[in-house]
N, C-alpha and C positions, 0 to 999 in steps of 0.2 A: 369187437373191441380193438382199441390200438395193439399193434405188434409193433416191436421193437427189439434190433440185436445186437446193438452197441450203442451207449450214450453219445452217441455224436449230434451235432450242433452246425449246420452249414456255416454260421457267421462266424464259428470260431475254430471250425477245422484250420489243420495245416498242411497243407500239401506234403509226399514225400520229396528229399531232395532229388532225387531223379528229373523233380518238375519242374527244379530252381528256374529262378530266369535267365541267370546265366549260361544257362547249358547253349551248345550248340542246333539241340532241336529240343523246344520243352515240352516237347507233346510227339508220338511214335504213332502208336494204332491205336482205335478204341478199344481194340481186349487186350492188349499190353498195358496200356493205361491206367484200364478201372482196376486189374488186378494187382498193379503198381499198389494204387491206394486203397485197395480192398487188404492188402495183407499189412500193408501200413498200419490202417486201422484194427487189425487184427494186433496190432504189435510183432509182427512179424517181417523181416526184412524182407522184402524183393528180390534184391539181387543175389540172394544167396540160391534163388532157383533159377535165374540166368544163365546158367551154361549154354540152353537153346540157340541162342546167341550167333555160337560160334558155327554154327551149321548152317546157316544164311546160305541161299542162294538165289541165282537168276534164272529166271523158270521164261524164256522165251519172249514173254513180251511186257514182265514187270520181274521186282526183288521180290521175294519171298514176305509176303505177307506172316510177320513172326507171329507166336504164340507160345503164353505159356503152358507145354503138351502137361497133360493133365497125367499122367506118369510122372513127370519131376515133380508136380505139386505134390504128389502122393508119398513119393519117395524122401522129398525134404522137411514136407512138414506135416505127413500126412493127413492132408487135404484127400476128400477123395471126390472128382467132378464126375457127375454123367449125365447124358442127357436126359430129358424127362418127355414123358407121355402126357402131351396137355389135353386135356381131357374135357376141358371146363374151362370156367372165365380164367386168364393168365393172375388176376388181383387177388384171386382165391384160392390158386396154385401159391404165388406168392406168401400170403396173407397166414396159411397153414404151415409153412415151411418155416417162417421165421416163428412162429408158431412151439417148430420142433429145436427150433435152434439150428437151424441152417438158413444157409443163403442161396439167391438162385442171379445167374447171369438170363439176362430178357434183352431178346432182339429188340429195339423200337426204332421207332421214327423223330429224327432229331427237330422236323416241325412240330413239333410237343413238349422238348427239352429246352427251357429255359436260358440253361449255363451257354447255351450255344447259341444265343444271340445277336447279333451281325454277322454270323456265320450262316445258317441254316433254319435259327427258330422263327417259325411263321413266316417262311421265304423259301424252302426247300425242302423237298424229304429225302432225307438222309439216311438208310437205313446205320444205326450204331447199338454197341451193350452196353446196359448200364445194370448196378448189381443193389434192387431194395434194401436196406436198411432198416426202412420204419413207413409203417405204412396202417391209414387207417380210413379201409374203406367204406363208411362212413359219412366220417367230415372229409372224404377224398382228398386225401394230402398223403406225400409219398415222399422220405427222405432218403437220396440214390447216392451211391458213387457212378462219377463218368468222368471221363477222359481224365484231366489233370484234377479233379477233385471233390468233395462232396457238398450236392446241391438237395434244396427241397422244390417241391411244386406242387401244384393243386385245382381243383378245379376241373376248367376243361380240357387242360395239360394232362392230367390223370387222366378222365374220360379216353383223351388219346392215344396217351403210352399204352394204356389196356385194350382199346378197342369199346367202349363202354360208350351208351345212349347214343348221340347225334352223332358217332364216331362207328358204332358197329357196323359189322359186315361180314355177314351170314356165308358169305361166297370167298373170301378171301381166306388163304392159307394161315394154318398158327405160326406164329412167331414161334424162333427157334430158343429154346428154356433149356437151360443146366440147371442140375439139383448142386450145391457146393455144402456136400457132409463135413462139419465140422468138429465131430465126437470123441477123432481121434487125432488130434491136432497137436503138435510137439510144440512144445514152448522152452526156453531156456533150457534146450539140449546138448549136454556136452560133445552128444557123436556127429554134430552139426556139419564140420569138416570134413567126416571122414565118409560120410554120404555124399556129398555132392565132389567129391573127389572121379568117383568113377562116371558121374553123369561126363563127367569136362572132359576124360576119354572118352567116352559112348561119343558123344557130339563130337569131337573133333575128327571122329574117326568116319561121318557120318558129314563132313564138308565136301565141297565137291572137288570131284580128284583133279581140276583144271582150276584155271583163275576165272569167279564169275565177274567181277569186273572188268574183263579183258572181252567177254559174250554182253555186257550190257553196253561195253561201248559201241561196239560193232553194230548193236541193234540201233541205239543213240543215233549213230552217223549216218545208220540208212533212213533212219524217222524224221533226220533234217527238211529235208523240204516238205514234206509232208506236214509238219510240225508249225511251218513260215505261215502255211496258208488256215492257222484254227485260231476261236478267238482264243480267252483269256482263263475261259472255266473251263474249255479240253486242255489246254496246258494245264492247269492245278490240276485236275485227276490224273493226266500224263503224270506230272511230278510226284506228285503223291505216290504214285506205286513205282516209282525208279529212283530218282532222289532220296526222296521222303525216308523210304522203308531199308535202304542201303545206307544212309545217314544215320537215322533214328538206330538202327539194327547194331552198327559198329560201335555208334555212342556208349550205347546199354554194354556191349559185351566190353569196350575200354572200362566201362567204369565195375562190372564184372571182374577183369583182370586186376583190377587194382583191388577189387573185394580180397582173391586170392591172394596178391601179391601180401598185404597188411596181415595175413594168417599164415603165411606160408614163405615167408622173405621176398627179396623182393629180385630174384631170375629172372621174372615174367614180365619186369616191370617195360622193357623197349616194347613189347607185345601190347602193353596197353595204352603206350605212347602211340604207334603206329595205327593203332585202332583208334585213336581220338583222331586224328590226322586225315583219317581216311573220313571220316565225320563232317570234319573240315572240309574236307575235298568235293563230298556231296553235296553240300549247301552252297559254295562258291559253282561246282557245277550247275543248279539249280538256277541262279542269278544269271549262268550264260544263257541259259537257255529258254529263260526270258526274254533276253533280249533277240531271240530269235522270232521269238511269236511279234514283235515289236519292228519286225523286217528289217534287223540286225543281221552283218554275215559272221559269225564265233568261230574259231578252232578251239576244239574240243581237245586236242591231242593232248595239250600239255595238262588238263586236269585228269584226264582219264588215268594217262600214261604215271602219275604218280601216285594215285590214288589204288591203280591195280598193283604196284610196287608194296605199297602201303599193308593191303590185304596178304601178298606174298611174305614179307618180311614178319608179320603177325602172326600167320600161322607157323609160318620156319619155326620160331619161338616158342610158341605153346605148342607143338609137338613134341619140339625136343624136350621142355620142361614135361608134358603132362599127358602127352601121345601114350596109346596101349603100347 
């Protein structure tokens, strides 16, 4: 029979504002994303478990691929995620859990996912997570959140996401499945504050003791000629993981600080400025760096060199306001 765990409605969902289009990136990572508008739909705010945020860093030859660590879920609104033992068909795992009243995060293949259309659907396999909603296997139709929103699909879109009929494959690995307990879930909690107060020290204290944009440029300048000679799709997966996840990352944690700042005065407020800035900084680096795959010659110095300033100045800030 149909399972279903919240009244939602693709045609008439609304995005969280994180997604507006105004923002300076309106889309981050796929598990930043769905969880964006997984706790949306939940009625629950996002960025009140954002601290992660601030602990961003460059790990060698990308930015830190962010996440929400399934500890501050647990701590802010107690959420509790774990991975799960897929045992059986992924639609069955699914299908019982909303069942119990939870939800599960499911690796798929975004040549099966609809919403992603000129992008990847039926043009590329992508692995991304998307988080069931409503799903009945059946009449095979599945209503998911991904990336900036909530979609439905059906058919051999289903077959695919699950691996089902003219899509199985007896040889390949399970997709990676979180169970997302929802039993003990805080809602309109007065100690909201005073919990994610010590996350925003934990993280800060937990950023890296150097400047990581001062290590991405470095990396940046020596990737230049290397960079001259790729087409178009090694630049977007290049950017995507330096750009993208450094842009996207400070965005969130600016509009984090100003979460803080509207409950807490506004100290922190230069700290959230210079994190939108630095936002800014990535994206316009982003366009240079295009034009280098375009056999453009760019200097890099002057968006680095303000952008690493940026990151400096932001944390100076929120140390002094919210440092252990």
């Amino acid at each position: 029979m149909p399972q279903a765990l919240l009244p939602l409605e693709a045609a008439t969902f609304t995005p969280h504002p994180l997604h507006a289009g105004e923002r300076t990136w309106t889309e981050t990572n796929c598990y930043v994303d769905v969880w964006i508008e997984v706790l949306h739909g939940l009625g629950l705010d996002p960025l009140a478990a954002a601290a992660f945020t601030l602990s961003a860093d460059f790990a060698g030859d990308q930015w830190t691929f962010f996440k929400y660590p399934p500890e501050d879920l647990r701590t802010v609104f107690g959420i509790e995620v774990a991975e799960m033992n897929v045992w059986r068909p992924v639609a069955d795992h699914v299908d019982e859990q909303l069942g119990l009243g939870n939800l599960c995060t499911v690796e798929a293949d975004s040549w099966f996912l609809p919403d992603t259309r000129g992008v990847a659907y039926r043009s590329d396999h992508v692995k991304s997570t998307i988080v069931p909603n409503a799903i009945d296997t059946g009449a095979r139709t599945l209503g998911y959140f991904h990336n900036a929103g909530y979609f439905e699909l059906a058919g051999d879109d289903f077959d695919g996401v699950f691996r089902l009929g003219a899509h199985a494959d007896p040889t390949a690995l399970p997709p990676y499945v979180e169970q997302v307990r929802l039993d003990r879930i805080r809602r309109d909690d007065p100690g909201l504050f005073d919990r994610v107060l010590p996350l925003v020290a934990d993280h800060l204290g937990r950023r890296p003791a150097d400047n990581p944009v001062v290590r991405m440029g470095a990396r940046l300048e020596a990737d230049l000629g290397w960079l001259a000679g790729q087409d178009l799709e090694t630049f977007h997966r290049y950017a995507f993981g330096l750009c993208r996840q450094c842009g996207a990352s400070a965005e969130v944690a600016a509009s984090f600080v100003t979460w803080l700042c509207d409950r807490d005065g506004p100290r922190a407020r230069p700290a959230a400025d210079a994190l939108a800035g630095l936002a800014e900084g990535a994206k316009a680096l982003q366009f240079s760096l295009a034009r280098v795959v375009r056999g453009r010659t760019v200097d890099l110095a002057p968006h680095l060199g303000v952008m690493a300033e940026r990151w400096a100045s932001a944390m100076d800030v929120l140390d002094r306001c919210y440092g252990a």
